[in-house]
C-alpha positions, 0 to 999 in steps of 0.5 A, a space after each residue: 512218895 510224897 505226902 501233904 498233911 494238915 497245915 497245923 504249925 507247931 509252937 516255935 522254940 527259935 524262929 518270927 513274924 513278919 519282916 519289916 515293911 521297909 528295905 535294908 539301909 547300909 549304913 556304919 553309925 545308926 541315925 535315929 530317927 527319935 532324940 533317944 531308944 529302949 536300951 535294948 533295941 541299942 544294945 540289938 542295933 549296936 550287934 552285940 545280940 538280939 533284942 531278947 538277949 538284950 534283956 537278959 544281959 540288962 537284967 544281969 547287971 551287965 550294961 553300964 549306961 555313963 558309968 551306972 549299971 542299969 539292970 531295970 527294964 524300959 531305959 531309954 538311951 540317947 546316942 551321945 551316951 556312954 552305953 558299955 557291955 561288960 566294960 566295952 563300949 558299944 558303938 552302932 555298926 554296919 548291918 552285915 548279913 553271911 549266909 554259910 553251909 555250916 560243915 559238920 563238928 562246929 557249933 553255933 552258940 558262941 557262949 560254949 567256953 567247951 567249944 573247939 570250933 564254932 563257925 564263927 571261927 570260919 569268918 575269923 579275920 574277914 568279917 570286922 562286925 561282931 556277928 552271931 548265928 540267928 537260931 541254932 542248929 546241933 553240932 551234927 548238923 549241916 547247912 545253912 545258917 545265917 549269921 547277922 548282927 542285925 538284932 531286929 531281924 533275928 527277933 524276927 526270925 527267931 520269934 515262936 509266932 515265926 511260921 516259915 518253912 524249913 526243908 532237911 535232907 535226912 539220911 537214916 540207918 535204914 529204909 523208911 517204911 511208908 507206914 512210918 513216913 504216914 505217922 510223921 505226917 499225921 503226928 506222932 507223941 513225943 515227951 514234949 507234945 505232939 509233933 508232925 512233918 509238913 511234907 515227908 518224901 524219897 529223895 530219888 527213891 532212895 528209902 534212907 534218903 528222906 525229904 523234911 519240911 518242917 515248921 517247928 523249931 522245937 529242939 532236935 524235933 527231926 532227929 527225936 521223930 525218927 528216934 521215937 520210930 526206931 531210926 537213927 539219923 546218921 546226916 542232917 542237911 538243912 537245904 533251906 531256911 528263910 528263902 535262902 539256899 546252899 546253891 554254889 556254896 561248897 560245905 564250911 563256905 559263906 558269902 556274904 548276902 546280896 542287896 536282893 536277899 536282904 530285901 527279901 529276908 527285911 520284907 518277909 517275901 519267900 515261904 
C-alpha cells in the first residue's frame, strides 16, 4: 500500500533553499573575490561551523580579529588578518565533502563532552580538514550523513525554507495497521503542531517494515508519530538524503564524495 497525500512541507528545524548556481572549485586557500568578507562567512569558509554558528560564537566573545575580541555583528575581515577561535588561528581549507552510513550508538554533534563515540571519530586520522555533520540525526539513528566544512552549503541545507525529501526505512514492534499508516498520511497532532508523511508504504509487504518520505526536519518527527499512534520504532535508516544514498557503503563506512556529486549537491539538482 502506497499513499501520496497533499504536498503541504512542514517548517524545517535542520535543513535549505536552493544551492548555489556555480559548480564546486577545489582549492586549499580561498581567493576572495572582493579586498574583504563579513567575518562570519570567513569563519564558515575557514570550516570551523556554519555560517549561523558563526554568529553565536562571534556573539559569545569567542573570535578575536588582530588580537581584539569582536562580538559585534557585520565586521568585515580582510584575508591578511589575524582572524583566531578560541586562541587558534584560522586559515581557509580545502572544501571536503564525506558521505557516511552512520552505524548505531554514535552521535553527531561534536559539542557533547558526555559523548563516547561521534562519528567523527570514524574519519579520525584520515581526514586532515576540521569537519562537521550537516544536520543531526539521533544517536539510534542510522544512514546516511553528510559531513563537510563547506559552511555555505550546510547553510543551505540546514535552512527551514530547505524542502527536499528525505526517505527512512522504519522498522516497528508490531504490524502497522492501514488506518494507522492513512493518519500519518493525512496529519495527525502532535505537542509541537501538526505533523504528516509525504509518502507511507510496506516495505515488501512486510506490515513492521515501513516506507517514510518526509519533509520535515522537526526533532525526532518520525519516531514521535509512530509514538503518538502506539508504535515503537525499534530501527531508523535514512536511506536518502540531498540525493545522496548508502549504495555500496557498508554500515560505519565513508567515502569521500565525487566531482559529480558535489556538482549536484552546489546546483541543488535532485529532489
Amino acid at each position: 500500500m502506497k499513499l501520496r497525500p497533499r504536498k503541504k512541507r512542514d517548517e524545517f528545524e535542520d535543513q535549505p533553499s536552493q544551492a548555489a548556481p556555480h559548480p564546486p572549485r577545489v582549492r586549499s586557500i580561498p581567493e576572495f573575490t572582493k579586498e574583504d568578507m563579513r567575518l562570519n562567512k570567513f569563519l564558515s569558509n575557514s570550516g570551523l561551523c556554519s555560517r549561523r554558528e558563526a554568529d553565536e560564537f562571534i556573539a559569545a566573545g569567542l573570535v578575536t580579529v588582530n588580537d581584539e575580541v569582536v562580538t559585534r555583528m557585520g565586521v568585515r575581515v580582510k584575508s591578511t588578518d589575524d582572524i583566531r577561535y578560541n586562541g587558534e588561528r584560522l586559515l581557509g581549507e580545502e572544501k571536503v565533502y564525506i558521505l557516511m552510513n552512520k552505524p548505531k550508538d554514535f552521535v553527531t554533534t561534536t559539542e557533547d563532552p558526555h559523548a563516547e563515540q561521534t562519528v567523527l571519530d570514524l574519519i579520525a586520522g584520515k581526514c586532515e580538514q576540521r569537519v562537521y555533520p550537516v544536520g543531526r540525526l539521533d544517536k539510534s539513528t542510522t544512514g546516511v550523513l553528510l559531513i563537510t566544512n563547506d559552511g555555505a552549503l550546510t547553510d543551505q541545507l540546514t535552512h527551514p525554507s530547505y524542502n527536499r525529501k528525505k526517505i527512512y526505512q522504519v522498522d516497528l514492534d508490531k504490524n502497522l495497521k492501514r488506518t494507522d499508516m492513512e493518519a500519518l498520511a493525512k496529519g495527525i497532532e502532535l505537542e509541537d503542531g501538526e505533523a504528516h508523511v509525504d509518502e507511507i508504504s510496506y516495505v515488501d509487504e512486510n506490515e513492521k517494515k515501513i516506507g517514510v518520505e518526509i519533509h520535515s526536519g522537526r526533532n525526532r518527527i518520525i519516531r514521535r508519530m509512530f509514538e503518538h499512534l502506539g508504535y515503537e520504532v525499534k530501527k531508523l535508516d535514512r536511506v536518502y538524503f540531498a540525493g545522496l544514498t548508502k549504495k555500496r557503503l557498508r554500515r560505519g563506512a565513508w567515502r569521500f564524495l565525487t566531482s559529480k556529486e558535489i556538482a549536484m549537491l552546489k546546483m541543488g539538482s535532485y529532489e
